[in-house]
N, C-alpha and C positions, 0 to 999 in steps of 0.2 A: 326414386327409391334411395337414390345415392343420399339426396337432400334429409331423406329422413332420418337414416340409419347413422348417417355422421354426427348429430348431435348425441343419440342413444349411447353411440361408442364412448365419444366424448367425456360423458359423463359418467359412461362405467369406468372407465379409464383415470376418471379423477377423484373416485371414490377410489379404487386401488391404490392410486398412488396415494391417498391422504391414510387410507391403512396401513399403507408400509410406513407410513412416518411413525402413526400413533400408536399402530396394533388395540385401539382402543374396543373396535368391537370384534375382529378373531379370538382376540387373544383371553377378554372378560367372558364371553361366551362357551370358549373352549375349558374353561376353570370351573364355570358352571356347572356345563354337562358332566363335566368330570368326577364333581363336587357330589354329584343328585346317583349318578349311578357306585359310583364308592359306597356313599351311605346308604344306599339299597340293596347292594353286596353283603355289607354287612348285617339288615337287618330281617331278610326273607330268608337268609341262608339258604342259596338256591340248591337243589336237588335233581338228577334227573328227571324224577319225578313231575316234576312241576317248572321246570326250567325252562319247556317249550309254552309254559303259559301263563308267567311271570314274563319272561323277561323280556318281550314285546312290549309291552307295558312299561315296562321302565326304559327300555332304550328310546321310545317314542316319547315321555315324558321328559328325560331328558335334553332331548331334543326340542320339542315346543318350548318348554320354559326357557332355555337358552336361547331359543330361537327371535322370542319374546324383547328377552332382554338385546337383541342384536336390532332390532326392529327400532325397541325405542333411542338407542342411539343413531340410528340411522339419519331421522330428518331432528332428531334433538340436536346435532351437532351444525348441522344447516342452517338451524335457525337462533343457536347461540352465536355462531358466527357471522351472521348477517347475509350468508350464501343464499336464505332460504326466497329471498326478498330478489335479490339477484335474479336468481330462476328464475321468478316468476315473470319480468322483467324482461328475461330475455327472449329474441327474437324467433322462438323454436315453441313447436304445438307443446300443450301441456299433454297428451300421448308420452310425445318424445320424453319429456321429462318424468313420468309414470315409470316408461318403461325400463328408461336408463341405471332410474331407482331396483326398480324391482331386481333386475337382471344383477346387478351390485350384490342387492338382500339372496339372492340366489347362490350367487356365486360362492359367498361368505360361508352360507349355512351348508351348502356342499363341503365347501373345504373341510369344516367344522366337524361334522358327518363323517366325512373321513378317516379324522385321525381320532375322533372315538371311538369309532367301530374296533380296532385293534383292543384296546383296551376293557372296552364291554368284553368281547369274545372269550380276551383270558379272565376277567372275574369272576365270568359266565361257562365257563369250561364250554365255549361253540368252536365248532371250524372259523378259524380267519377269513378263506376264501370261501364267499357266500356269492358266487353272481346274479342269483336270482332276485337279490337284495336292491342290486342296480337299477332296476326300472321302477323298483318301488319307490325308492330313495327320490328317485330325479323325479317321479308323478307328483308325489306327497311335499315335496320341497319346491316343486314351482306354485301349488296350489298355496302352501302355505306363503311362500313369500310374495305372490300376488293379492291376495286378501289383507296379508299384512301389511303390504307398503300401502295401500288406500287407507287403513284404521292408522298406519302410523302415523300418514299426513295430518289425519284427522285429530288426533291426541294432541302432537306437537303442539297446537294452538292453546290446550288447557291448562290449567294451573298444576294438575297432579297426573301428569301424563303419564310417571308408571306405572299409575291405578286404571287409569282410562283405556289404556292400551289392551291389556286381556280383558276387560271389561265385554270392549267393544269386539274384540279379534276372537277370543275363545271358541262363542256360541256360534259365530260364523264358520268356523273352521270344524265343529265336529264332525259333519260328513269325511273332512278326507282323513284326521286324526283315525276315528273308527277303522276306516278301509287300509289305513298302515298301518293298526296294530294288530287287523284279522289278515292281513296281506304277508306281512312279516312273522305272524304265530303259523303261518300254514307253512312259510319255509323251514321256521328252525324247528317246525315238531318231523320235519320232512315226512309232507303227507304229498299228495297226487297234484302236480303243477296243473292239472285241469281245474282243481277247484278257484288257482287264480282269476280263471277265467270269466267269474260274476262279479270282482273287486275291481280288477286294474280297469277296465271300461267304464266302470263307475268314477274310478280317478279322474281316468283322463276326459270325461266328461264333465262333471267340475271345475277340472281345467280350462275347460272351455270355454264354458260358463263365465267362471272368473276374470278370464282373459278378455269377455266382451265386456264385463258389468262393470268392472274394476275403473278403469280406465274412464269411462264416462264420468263412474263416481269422484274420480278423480277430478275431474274438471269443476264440480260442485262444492268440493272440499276447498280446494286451493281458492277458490274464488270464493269465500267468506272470510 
């Protein structure tokens, strides 16, 4: 276990530290999101009225497109640099290197997540402190960035990777997109937390999903 888990770290580990040099995908990601809910602040003029059914929509919009864009830097920069070759290369399953990926794309879109939420809430007139929001976030965000590191690998290789990228990731990803924008319109309309209860099992069974198919896919990709 120890065997497997150390290359995983490893290379989350050196995706963080190549973040902190460059801030190349936190920090363009973070401008995005920011960028896409500003402009929808402005242009729904949200309302009580319609604030718990708008603005699910826009924070999860947000969020993918950003997300997106954090994706295709992720093995674009691997393979401008000549790391991508490396990997493949090295003495470690292609799993390991899947998941070290992912867990990176994870981690990033978290962070991300984070410090938009403050900002959505005050242009959105919501409470700040939403915990319900928590397990939405972390379902919707392992699903998306396991789906997306396998289409990212995949793009990488094409000539117009940030057209290819949502191309291929999009239509994949609408199950859990859907299940976070009806997951997260049922907290901010604050309706009956039972109704969670047919969403988040769908999540995390996607997740599941994801978590087996991904990885295989993974092996098929790298290896063309």
């Amino acid at each position: 276990m120890k065997a497997y888990l150390g290359p995983i770290l490893a290379l989350v580990w050196k995706d963080i530290l190549l973040e902190l040099r460059t801030k190349d995908i936190v920090v363009s990601v973070l401008v995005f999101s920011l960028l896409v809910i500003v402009v929808f602040n402005f242009a729904i003029e949200p309302s009580p009225a319609n604030i718990g059914i708008v603005a699910p929509g826009v924070l999860w919009i947000a969020y993918i497109f950003g997300g997106v864009l954090g994706l295709t830097r992720s093995f674009g920069m691997e393979r401008d640099s000549g790391n991508l070759r490396g990997l493949m290369l090295s003495p470690v399953s292609r799993d390991a290197i899947f998941f070290g990926k992912m867990l990176a794309n994870f981690l990033f879109m978290m962070i991300v997540e984070l410090m938009v939420f403050p900002v959505f809430a005050v242009l959105f007139n919501l409470p700040l402190w939403q915990p319900e929001l928590l397990p939405i976030a972390l379902l919707a965000t392992l699903g998306i960035s396991t789906i997306g590191t396998v289409f990212s690998a995949m793009a990488v290789s094409t000539r117009a990777r940030e057209v290819m990228l949502p191309l291929l990731f999009l239509p994949a990803a609408v199950p859990i997109i859907i299940a976070a924008v009806e997951t997260t319109g049922l907290v901010l309309r604050e309706q009956e937390l039972t109704d969670l209860a047919a969403w988040l099992p769908l999540m995390a069974a996607f997740d599941a999903v994801f978590l087996v198919v991904c990885p295989v896919a993974f092996h098929f990709v790298v290896e063309d």
